[in-house]
C-alpha positions as protocol buffer text, in pm:
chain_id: "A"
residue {
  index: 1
  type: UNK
  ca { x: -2801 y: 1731 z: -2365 }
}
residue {
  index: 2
  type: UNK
  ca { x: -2907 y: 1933 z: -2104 }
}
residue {
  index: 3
  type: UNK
  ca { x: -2732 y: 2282 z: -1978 }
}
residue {
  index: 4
  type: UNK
  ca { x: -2885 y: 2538 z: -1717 }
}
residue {
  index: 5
  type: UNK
  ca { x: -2945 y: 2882 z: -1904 }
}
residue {
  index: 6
  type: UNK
  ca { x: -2798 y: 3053 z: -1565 }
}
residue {
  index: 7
  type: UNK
  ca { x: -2405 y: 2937 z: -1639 }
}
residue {
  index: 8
  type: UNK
  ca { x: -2500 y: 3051 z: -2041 }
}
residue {
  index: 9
  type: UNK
  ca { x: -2581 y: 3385 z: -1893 }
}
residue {
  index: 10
  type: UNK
  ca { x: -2312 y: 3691 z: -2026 }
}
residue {
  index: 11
  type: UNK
  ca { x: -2237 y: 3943 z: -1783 }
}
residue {
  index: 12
  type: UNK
  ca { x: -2344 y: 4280 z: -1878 }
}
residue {
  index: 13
  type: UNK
  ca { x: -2049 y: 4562 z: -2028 }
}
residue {
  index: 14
  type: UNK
  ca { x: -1892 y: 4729 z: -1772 }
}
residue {
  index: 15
  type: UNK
  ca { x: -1972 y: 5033 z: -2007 }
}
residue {
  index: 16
  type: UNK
  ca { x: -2350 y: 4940 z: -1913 }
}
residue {
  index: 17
  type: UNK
  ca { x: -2301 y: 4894 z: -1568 }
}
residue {
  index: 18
  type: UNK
  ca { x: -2116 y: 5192 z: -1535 }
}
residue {
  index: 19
  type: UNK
  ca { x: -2399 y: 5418 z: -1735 }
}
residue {
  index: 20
  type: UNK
  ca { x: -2723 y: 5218 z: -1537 }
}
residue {
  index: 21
  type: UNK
  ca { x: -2496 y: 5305 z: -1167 }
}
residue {
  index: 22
  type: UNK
  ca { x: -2432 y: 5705 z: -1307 }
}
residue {
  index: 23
  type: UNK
  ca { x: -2797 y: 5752 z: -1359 }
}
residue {
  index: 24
  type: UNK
  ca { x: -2811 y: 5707 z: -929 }
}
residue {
  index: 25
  type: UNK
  ca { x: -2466 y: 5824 z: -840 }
}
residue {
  index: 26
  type: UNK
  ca { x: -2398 y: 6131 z: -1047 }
}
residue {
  index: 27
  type: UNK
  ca { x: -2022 y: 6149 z: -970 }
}
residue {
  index: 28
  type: UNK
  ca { x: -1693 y: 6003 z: -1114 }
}
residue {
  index: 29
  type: UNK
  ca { x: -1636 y: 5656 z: -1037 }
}
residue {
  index: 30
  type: UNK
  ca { x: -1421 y: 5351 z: -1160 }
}
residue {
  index: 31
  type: UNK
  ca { x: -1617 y: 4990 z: -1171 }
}
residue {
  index: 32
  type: UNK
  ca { x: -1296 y: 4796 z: -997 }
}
residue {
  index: 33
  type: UNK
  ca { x: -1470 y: 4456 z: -1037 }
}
residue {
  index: 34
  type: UNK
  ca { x: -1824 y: 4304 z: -1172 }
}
residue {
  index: 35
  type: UNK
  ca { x: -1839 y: 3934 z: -1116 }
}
residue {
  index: 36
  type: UNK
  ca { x: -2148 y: 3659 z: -1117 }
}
residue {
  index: 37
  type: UNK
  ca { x: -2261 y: 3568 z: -733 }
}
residue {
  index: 38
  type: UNK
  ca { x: -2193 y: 3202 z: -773 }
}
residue {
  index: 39
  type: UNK
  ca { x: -2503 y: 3217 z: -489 }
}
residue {
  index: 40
  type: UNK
  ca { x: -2710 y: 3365 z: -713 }
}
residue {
  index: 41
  type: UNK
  ca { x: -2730 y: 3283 z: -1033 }
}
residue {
  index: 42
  type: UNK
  ca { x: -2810 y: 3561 z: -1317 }
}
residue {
  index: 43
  type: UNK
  ca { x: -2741 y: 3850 z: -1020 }
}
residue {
  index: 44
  type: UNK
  ca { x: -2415 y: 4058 z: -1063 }
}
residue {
  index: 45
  type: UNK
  ca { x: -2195 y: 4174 z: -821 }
}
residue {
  index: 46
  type: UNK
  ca { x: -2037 y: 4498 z: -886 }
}
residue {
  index: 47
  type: UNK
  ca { x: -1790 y: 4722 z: -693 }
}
residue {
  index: 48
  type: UNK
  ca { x: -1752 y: 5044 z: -746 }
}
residue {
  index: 49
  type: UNK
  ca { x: -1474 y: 5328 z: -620 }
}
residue {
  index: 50
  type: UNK
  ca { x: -1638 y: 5647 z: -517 }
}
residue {
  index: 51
  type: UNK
  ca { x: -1399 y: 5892 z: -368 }
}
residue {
  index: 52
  type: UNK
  ca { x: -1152 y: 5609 z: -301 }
}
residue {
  index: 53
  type: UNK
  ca { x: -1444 y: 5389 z: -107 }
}
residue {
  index: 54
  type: UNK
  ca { x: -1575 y: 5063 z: -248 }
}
residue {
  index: 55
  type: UNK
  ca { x: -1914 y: 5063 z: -309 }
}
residue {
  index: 56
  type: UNK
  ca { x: -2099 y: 4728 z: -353 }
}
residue {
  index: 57
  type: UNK
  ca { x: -2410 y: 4703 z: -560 }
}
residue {
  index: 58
  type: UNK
  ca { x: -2600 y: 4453 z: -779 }
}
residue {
  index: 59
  type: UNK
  ca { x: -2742 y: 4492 z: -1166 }
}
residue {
  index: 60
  type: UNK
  ca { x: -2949 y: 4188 z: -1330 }
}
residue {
  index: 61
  type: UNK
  ca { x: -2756 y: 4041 z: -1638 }
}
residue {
  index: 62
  type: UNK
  ca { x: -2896 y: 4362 z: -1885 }
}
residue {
  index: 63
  type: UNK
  ca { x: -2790 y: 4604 z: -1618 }
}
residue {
  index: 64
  type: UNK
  ca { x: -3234 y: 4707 z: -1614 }
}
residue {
  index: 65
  type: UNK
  ca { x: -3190 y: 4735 z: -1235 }
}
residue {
  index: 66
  type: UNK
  ca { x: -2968 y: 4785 z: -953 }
}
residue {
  index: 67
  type: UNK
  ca { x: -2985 y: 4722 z: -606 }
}
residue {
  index: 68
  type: UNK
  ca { x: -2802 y: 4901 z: -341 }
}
residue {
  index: 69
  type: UNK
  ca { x: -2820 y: 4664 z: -11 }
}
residue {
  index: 70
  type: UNK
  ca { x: -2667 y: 4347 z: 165 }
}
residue {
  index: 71
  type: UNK
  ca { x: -2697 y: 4018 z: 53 }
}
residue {
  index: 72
  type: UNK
  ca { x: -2651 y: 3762 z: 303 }
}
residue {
  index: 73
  type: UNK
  ca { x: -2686 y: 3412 z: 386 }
}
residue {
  index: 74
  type: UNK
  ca { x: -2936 y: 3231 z: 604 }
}
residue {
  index: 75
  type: UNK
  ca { x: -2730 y: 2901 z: 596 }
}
residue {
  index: 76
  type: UNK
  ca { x: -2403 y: 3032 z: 759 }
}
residue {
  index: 77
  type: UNK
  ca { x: -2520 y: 3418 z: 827 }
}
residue {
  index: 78
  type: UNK
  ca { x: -2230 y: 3542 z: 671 }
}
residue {
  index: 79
  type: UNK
  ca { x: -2276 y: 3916 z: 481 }
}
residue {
  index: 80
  type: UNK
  ca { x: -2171 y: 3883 z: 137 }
}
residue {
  index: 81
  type: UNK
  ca { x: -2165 y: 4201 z: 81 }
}
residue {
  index: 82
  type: UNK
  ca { x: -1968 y: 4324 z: 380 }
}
residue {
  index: 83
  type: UNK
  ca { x: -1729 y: 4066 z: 314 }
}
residue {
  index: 84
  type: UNK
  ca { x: -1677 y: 4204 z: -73 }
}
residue {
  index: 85
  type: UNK
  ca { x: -1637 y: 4528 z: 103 }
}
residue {
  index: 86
  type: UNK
  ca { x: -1388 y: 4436 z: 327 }
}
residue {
  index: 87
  type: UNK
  ca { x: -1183 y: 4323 z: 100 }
}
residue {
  index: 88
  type: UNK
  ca { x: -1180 y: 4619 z: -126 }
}
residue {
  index: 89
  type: UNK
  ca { x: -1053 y: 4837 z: 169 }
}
residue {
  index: 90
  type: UNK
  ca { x: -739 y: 4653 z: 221 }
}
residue {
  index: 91
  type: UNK
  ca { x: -621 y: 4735 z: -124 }
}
């Protein structure tokens, strides 16, 4: 039987991903969402609110690292990110 190790990866806590984001953005802020990029298997998409703004980062699957940037697509140049973002300010 074969299974890909990728859709057996956990998502880290939000507790963790809300303690590995502090140590770069000392202020309060809520995680609103933290969700696999089906594009990217084993990466994590996390948004953040930070005086009422979504933030959009990424943390591996232990929360080790985050990066702060966009992710986007070369097959139909669409910005993931932005488009994450975009729909966190209409709420």
């Amino acid at each position: 039987m074969a299974f890909s190790l990728a859709a057996c990866s956990k998502p880290p806590a939000k507790e963790q991903v809300q303690a590995a984001v502090k140590k770069f953005i000392p202020v309060n802020f809520e995680v609103l969402q933290l969700s696999e990029l089906k594009e990217i298997p084993g990466l994590y998409e996390v948004v953040i609110s930070v005086n009422q703004q979504p933030v959009v980062l990424y943390v591996d699957k232990k929360a080790k690292y985050v990066l702060s940037g966009n992710v986007m697509s070369v097959e139909n140049k669409a910005n993931l990110t932005l488009e994450t973002q975009k729909k966190f300010q209409k709420k």
